[in-house]
N, C-alpha and C positions, 0 to 999 in steps of 0.2 A: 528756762535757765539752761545755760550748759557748762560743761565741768572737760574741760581740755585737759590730757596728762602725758607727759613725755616721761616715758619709762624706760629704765635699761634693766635688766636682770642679770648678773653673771655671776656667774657658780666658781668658785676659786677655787684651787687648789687644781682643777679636773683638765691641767693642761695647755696648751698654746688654742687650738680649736675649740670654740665652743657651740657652735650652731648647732648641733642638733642637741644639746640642752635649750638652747635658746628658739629655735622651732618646737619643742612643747609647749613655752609659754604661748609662742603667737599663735598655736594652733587652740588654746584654751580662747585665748582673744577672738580670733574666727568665728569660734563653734558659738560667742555671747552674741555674736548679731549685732556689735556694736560697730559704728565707722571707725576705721583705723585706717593708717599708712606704716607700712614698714619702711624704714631706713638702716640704712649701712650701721648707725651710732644707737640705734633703740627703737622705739613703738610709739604713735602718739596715737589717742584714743579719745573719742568724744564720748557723751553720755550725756543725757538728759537730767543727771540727778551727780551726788558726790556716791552717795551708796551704789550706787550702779555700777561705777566705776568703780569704785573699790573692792567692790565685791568681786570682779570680772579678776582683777590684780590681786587678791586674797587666794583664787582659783590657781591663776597662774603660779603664785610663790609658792601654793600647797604642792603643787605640780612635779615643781621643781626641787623642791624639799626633799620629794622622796629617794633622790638620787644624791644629792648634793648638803652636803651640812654646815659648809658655809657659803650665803651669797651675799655678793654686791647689789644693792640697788641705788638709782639714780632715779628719781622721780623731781620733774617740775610743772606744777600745777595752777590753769588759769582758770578760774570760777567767775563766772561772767550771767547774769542775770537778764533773762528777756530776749539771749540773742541762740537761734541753732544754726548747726552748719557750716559749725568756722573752720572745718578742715580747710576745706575749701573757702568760702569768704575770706579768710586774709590773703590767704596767695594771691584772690584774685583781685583784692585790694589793693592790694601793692604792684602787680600788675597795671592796675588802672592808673595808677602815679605816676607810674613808668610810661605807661603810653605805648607799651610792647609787653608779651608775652615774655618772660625768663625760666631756664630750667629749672626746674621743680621734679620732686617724686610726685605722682597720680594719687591721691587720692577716690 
């Protein structure tokens, strides 16, 4: 199985800038050993299981909690059974449709 989640975290009230609130979570993300891609707009994360993944994002909100007492979150989440490795596999699916490579963040 895999459990795809596109996450955004942000900490309100704490100003125009928020990246290095937002580099604790990704560094919580890192340290789980799970595949992720950062983007400009949030996080997407794969996972073998929905607990894995939640728990990895339970980590990061705790993270962030402790600076911040209200946050935004954005999560959209694809649970897809029998298939791993879709960071990658859809890009390069879609890819393959195309018949050419298109920009993309790396994975």
């Amino acid at each position: 199985m895999s459990v795809l989640v596109f996450v955004s975290m942000t900490p309100l009230g704490k100003g125009e800038s928020v990246s290095a609130y937002v580099a604790k979570v990704v560094d919580v993300i890192d340290r789980s050993g799970l595949p992720y891609v950062l983007t400009p707009m949030g996080t997407i994360i794969e996972g073998e299981s929905w607990d894995e993944v939640m728990e990895v994002l339970r980590r990061g909100f705790e993270e962030l909690r402790k600076e911040c007492p209200r946050i935004s979150i954005t999560m959209k989440i694809d649970y897809r059974e029998g298939r791993s490795g879709r960071i990658k596999a859809k890009v390069e699916s879609v890819q393959k449709k195309l018949g050419r490579e298109v920009r993309s963040l790396k994975g």
